[in-house]
LUMMAR-550738 format. One record per atom (N, C-alpha, C): residue number from 1; atom name; x, y negated, z negated. Coordinates in steps of 0.2 Angstrom, whole numbers, m for minus. Layout:
// residues N
NUM / CA / X / Y / Z
...
This chain:
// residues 101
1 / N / 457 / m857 / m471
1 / CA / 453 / m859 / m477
1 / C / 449 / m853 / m479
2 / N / 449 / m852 / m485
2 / CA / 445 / m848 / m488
2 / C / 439 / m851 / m492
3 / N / 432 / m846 / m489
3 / CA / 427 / m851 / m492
3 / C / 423 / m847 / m498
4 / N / 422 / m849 / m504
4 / CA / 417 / m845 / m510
4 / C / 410 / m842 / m507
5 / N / 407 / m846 / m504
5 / CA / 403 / m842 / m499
5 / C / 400 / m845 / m494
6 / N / 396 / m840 / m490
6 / CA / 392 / m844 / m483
6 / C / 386 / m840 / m482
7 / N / 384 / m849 / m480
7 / CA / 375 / m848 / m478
7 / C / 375 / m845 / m472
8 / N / 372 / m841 / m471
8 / CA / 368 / m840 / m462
8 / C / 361 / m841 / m461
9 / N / 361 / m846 / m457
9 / CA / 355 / m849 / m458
9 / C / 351 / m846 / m449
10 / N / 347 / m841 / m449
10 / CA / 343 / m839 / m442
10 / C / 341 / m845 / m437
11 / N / 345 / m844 / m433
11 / CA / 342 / m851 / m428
11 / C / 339 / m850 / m421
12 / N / 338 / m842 / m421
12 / CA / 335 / m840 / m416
12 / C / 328 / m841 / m412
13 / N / 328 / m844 / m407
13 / CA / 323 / m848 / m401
13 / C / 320 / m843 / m397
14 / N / 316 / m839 / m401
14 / CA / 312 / m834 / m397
14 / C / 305 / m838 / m402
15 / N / 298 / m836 / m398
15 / CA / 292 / m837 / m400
15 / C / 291 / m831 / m406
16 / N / 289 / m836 / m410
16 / CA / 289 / m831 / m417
16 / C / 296 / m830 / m421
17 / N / 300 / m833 / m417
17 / CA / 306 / m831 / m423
17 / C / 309 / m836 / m427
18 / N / 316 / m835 / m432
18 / CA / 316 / m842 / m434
18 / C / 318 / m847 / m433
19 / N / 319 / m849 / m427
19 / CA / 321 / m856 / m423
19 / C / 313 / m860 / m425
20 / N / 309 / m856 / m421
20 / CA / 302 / m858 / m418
20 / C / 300 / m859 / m423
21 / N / 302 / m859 / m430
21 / CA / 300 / m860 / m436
21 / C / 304 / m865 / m441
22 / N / 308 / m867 / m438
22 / CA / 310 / m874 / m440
22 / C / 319 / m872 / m442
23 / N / 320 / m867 / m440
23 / CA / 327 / m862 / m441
23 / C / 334 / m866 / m441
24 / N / 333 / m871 / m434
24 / CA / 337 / m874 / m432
24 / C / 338 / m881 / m437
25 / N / 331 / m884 / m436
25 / CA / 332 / m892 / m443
25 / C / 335 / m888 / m449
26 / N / 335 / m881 / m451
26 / CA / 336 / m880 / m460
26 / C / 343 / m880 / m459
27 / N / 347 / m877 / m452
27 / CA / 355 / m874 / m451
27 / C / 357 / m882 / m453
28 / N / 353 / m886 / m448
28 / CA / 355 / m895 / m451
28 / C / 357 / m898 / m457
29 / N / 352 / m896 / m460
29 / CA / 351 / m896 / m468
29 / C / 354 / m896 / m472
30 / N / 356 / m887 / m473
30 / CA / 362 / m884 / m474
30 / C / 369 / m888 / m472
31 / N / 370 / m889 / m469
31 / CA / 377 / m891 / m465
31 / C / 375 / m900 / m468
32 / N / 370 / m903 / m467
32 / CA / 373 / m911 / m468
32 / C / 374 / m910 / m478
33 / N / 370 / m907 / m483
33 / CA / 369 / m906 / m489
33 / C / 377 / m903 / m490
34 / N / 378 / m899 / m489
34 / CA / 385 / m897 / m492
34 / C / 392 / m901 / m489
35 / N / 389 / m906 / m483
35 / CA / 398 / m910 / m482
35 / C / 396 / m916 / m488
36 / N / 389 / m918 / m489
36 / CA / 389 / m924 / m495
36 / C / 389 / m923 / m499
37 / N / 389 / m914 / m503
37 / CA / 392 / m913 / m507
37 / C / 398 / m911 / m510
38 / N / 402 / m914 / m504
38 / CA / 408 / m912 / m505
38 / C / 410 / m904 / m505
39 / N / 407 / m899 / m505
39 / CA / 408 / m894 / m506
39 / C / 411 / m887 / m500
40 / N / 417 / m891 / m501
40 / CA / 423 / m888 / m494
40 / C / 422 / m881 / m494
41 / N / 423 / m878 / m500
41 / CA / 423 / m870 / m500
41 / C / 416 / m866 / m500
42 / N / 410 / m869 / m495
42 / CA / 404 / m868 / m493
42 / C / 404 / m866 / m487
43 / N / 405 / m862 / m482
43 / CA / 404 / m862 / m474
43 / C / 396 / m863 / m473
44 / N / 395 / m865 / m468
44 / CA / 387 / m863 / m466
44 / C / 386 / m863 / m458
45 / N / 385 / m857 / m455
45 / CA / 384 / m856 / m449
45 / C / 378 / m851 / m447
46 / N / 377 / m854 / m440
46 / CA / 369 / m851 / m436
46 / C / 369 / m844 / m438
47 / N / 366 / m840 / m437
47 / CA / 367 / m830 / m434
47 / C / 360 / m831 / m431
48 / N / 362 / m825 / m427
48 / CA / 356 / m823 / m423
48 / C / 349 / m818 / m425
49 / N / 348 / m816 / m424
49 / CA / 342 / m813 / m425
49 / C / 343 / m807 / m430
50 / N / 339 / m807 / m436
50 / CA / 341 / m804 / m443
50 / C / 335 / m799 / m441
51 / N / 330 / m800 / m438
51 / CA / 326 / m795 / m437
51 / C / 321 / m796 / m444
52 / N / 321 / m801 / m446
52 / CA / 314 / m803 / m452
52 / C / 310 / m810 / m448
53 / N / 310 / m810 / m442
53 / CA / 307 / m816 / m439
53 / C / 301 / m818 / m443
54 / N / 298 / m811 / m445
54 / CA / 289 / m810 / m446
54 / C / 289 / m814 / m453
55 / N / 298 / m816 / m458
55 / CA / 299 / m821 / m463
55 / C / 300 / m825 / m464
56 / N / 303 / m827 / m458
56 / CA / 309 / m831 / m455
56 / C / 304 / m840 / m459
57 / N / 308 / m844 / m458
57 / CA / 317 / m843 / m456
57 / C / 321 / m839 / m461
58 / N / 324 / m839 / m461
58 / CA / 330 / m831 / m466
58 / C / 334 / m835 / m467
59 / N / 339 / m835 / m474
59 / CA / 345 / m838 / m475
59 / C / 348 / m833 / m479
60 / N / 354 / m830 / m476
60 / CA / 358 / m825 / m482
60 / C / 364 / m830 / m485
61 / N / 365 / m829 / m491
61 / CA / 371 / m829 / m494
61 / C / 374 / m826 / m494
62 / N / 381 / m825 / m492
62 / CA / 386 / m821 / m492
62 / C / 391 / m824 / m497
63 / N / 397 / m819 / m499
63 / CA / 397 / m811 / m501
63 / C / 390 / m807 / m507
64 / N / 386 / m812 / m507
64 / CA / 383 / m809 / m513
64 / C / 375 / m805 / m508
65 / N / 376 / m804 / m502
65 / CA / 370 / m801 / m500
65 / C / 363 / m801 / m500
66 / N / 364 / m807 / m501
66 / CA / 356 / m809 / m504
66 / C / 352 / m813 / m498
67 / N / 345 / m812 / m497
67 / CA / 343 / m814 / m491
67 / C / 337 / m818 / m493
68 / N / 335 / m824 / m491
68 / CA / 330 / m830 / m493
68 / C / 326 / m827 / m487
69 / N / 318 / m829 / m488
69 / CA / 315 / m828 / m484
69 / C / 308 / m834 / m482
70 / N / 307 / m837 / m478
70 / CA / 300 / m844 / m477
70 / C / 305 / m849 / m483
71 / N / 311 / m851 / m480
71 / CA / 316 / m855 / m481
71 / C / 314 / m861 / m477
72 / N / 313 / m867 / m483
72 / CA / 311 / m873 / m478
72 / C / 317 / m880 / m481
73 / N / 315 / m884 / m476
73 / CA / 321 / m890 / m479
73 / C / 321 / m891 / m486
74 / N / 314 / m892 / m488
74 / CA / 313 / m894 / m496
74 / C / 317 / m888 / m501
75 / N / 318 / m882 / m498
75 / CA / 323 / m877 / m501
75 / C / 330 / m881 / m502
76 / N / 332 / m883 / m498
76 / CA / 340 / m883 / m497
76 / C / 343 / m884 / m504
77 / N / 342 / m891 / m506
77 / CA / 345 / m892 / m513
77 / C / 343 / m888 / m518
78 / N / 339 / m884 / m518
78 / CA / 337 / m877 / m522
78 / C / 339 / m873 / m523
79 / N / 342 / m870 / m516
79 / CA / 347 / m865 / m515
79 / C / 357 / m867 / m517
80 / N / 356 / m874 / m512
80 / CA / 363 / m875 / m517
80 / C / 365 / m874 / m525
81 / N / 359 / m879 / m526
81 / CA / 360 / m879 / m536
81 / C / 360 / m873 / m539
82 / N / 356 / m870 / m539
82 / CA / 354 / m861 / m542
82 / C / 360 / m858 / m539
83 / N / 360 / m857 / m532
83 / CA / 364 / m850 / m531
83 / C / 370 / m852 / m528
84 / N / 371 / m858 / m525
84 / CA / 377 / m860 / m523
84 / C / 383 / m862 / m531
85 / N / 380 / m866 / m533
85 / CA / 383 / m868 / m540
85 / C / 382 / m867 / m546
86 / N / 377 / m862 / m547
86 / CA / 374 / m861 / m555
86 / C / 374 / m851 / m552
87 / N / 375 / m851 / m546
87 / CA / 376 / m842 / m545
87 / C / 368 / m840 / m548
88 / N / 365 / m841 / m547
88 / CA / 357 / m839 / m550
88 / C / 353 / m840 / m544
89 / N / 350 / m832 / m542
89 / CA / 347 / m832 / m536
89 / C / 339 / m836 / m537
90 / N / 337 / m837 / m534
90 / CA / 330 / m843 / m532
90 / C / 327 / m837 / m531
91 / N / 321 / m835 / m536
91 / CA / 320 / m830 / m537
91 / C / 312 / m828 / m530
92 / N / 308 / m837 / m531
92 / CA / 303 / m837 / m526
92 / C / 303 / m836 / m519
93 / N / 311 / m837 / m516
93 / CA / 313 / m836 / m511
93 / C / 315 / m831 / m508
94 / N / 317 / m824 / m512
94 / CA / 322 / m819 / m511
94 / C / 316 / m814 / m507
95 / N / 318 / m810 / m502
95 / CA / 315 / m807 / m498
95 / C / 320 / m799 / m502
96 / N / 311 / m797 / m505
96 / CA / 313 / m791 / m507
96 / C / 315 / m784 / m504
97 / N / 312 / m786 / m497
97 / CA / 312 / m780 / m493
97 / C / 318 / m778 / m490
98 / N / 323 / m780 / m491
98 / CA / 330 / m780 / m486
98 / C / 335 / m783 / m491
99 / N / 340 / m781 / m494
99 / CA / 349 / m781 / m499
99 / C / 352 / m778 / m494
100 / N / 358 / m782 / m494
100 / CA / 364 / m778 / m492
100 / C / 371 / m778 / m497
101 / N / 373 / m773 / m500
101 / CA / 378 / m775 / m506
101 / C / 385 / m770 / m504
């Protein structure tokens, strides 16, 4: 399968990280929003610690490097609509400190 892109949603379970910050419920999120979307060519999977804990929870989009930062459930459908389908980064979300391109 090849996917248009993918979420990585931080779900790391250390105190202070973004698990311990609802990391885990948004990777759910993520995952139940894009099967009822239908939107097959969406992956969305855990990663481990991004090392922005002090942000967290983190969500990157891949391939476009772009990194979400204090990402909460009421995000989700914001982030699909904007940047998943409309390609237009969620600009209140974006964690300036860290791109990878």
């Amino acid at each position: 399968m090849n996917y248009r892109k993918h979420i990585l949603v931080c779900t790391t379970q250390k105190e202070h990280h973004c698990g311990s910050k609802g990391g885990e419920e948004l990777f759910q999120e993520f995952e139940k929003e894009v099967i009822e979307k239908n939107m097959s060519d969406v992956l969305v999977s855990r990663t481990g610690c991004t090392h922005q804990h002090h942000c967290g929870p983190t969500v990157i989009i891949y391939p476009d490097g772009i990194w979400y930062k204090k990402v909460s459930i009421d995000d989700v459908n914001e982030i699909l609509q904007e940047h998943i389908i409309n390609d237009r980064i969620v600009e209140r979300l974006l964690n300036r400190d860290i791109s990878v391109k």
